[in-house]
N, C-alpha and C positions, 0 to 999 in steps of 0.2 A: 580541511581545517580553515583555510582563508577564507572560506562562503563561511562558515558555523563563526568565527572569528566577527566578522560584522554585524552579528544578527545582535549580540548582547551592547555591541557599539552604537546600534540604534538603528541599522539599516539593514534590510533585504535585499540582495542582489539577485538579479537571473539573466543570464547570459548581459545582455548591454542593457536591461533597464533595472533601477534603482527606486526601490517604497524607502524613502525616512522616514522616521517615526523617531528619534532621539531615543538616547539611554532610558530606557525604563517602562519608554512607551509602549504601544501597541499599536499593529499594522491593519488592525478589521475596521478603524472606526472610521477611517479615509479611503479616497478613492486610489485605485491601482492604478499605476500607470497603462494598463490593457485588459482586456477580459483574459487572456493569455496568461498572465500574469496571476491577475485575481484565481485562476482554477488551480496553481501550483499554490498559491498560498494557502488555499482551501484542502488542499489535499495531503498537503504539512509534510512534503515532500523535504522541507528545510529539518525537522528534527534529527533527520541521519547528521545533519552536516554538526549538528548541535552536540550530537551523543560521541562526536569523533573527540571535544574539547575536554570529556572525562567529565569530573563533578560542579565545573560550573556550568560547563553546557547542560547537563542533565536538570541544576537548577533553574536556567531559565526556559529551557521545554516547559517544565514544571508551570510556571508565572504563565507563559505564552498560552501555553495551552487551557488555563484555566480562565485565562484572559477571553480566548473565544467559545469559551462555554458561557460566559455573562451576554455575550454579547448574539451565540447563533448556536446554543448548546440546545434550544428546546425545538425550533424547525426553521429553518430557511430555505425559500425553492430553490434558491443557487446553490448555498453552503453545502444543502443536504441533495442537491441532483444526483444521479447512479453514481456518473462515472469520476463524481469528485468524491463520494463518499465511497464507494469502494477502496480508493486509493490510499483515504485517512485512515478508514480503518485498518488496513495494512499497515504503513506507518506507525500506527500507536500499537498495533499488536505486536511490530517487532520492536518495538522500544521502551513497552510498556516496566518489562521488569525493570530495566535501567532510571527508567523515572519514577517508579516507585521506591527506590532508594531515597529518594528524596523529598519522598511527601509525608504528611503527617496521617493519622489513621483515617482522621475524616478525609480528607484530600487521597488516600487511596481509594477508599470504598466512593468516593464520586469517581474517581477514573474508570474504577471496574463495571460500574452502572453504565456509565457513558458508552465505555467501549461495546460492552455485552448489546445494549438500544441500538447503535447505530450499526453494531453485525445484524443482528434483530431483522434491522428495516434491510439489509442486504438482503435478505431471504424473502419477505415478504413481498420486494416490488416485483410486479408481472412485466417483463418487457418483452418478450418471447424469447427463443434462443440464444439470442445476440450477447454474448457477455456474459451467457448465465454461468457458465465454466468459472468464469473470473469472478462474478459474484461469490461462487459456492465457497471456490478456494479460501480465498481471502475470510471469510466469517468463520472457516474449520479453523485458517490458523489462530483468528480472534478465540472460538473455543477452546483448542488447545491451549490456549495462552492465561487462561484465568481457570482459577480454584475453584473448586467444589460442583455442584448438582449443577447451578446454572450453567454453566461454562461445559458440563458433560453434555446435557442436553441442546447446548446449542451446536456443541463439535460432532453430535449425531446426527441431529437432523441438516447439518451446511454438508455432513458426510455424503448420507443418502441422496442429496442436493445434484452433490458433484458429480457422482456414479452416473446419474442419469444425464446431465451433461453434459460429460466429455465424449458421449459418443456425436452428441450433434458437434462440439465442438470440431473433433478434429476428424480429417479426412483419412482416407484405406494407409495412404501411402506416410501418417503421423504428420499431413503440415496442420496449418489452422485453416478453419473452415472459410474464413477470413482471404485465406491466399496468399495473404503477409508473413513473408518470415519473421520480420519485427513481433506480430503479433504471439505467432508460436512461441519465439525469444521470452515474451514476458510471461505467457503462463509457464513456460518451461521455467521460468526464475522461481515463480508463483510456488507450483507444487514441489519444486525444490526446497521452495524455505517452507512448505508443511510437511514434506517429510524430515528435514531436520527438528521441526520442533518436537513431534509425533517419536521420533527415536529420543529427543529429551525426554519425555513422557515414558517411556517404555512401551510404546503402544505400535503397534503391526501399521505400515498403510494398504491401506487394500491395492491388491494385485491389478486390478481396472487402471489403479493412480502408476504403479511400478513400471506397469508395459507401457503406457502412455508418454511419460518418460523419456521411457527407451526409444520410442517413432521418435518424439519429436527431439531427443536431441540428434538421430541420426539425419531429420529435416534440416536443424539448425545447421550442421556442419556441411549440406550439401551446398546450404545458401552462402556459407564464408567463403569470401572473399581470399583471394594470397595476402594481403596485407592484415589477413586479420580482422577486417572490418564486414555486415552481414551487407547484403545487397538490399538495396531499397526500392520496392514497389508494391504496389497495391496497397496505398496508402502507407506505406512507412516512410520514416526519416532517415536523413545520413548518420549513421552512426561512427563513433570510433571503435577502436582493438578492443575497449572494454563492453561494448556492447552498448555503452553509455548515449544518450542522442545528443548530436553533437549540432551545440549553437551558430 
């Protein structure tokens, strides 16, 4: 609430650095104080902290977010790179219903366009295995997340996506192919929150998704820590007890 708290005040925080942009303004049309910085902004990692404030935070997600569709809504090679656009479209898919309370008809049907496009290009980029897991998940749960034919046919084909992915992604023993626990940690969050939305739905996840699961949270827990916290190497950070990466 204290981060979601500053954002309608005029200011972005992350960990010790600070984007102002005043009450009302907007944070895309200056520079970040880091490229660090600029990728968490891009990846709208702040909306959670917005959606904690109830109905004014869900109004200024609402403003923010249309803000940087005027401005990198059609293509940007930073905005829209893999691994900041995967992240967003996570983000707006799990926030999406909550800020459609708040938009007007037109201002919905551009979010659902938007959202659906940039799950879209989730699918379409070639980068070989690396991430495709995380690619897949993430645009099922954008399908899952919107009404009608579009939205069906995009949570079928990020489905069929996923299936074929997670065997590269993960190893015999359920860690990530990766070797980072961190890593595991976040798709294990990933197909967590698509099979919650998929039981919103009424809809089965496939058994490939349920055993998967099952490895890698038996991975997760060999990696934890007694205090709680997971172990960090092969590219992870220090985490806290909530899993959370700790600044």
């Amino acid at each position: 609430p204290d981060t979601g708290q500053r954002i309608p005040a005029g200011a972005f925080v992350r960990g010790r650095e600070t984007l102002t942009h005043g009450p009302g303004g907007e944070p895309f049309d200056r520079p970040s104080p880091s490229r660090r910085f600029a990728i968490a902004l891009h990846r709208f990692g702040w909306v959670k902290d917005l959606m904690v404030l109830g109905d004014p935070g869900g109004v200024e997600a609402l403003r923010l977010i249309l803000e940087w569709r005027r401005a990198f809504g059609t293509w940007n090679a930073f905005a829209w790179a893999p691994d900041v656009l995967e992240r967003r479209v996570f983000n707006l898919a799990c926030a999406a219903r909550a800020i459609r309370a708040h938009a007007s008809e037109a201002e919905a049907a551009i979010l659902a366009r938007d959202l659906y496009r940039q799950a879209d290009r989730l699918l379409i980029i070639k980068l070989g295995p690396e991430r495709a897991a995380e690619r897949a998940v993430v645009a099922a749960i954008a399908g899952a997340t919107l009404a009608g034919r579009p939205g069906e046919r995009l949570l079928r084909r990020a489905m069929a996506g996923l299936v074929r992915a997670l065997d590269a992604a993960l190893t015999r023993d359920g860690g990530h192919a990766s070797r980072s626990p961190q890593a595991a940690l976040e798709l294990l969050f990933d197909l967590s929150t698509l099979d919650d939305v998929l039981v919103q739905r009424g809809l089965p996840a496939p058994d490939i998704v349920l055993r998967a699961m099952d490895r890698m949270a038996a991975t997760v827990r060999f990696f934890t820590l007694a205090d709680g916290r997971l172990a960090a190497f092969q590219g992870g950070e220090t985490t806290d007890s909530r899993g959370a990466i700790a600044r």
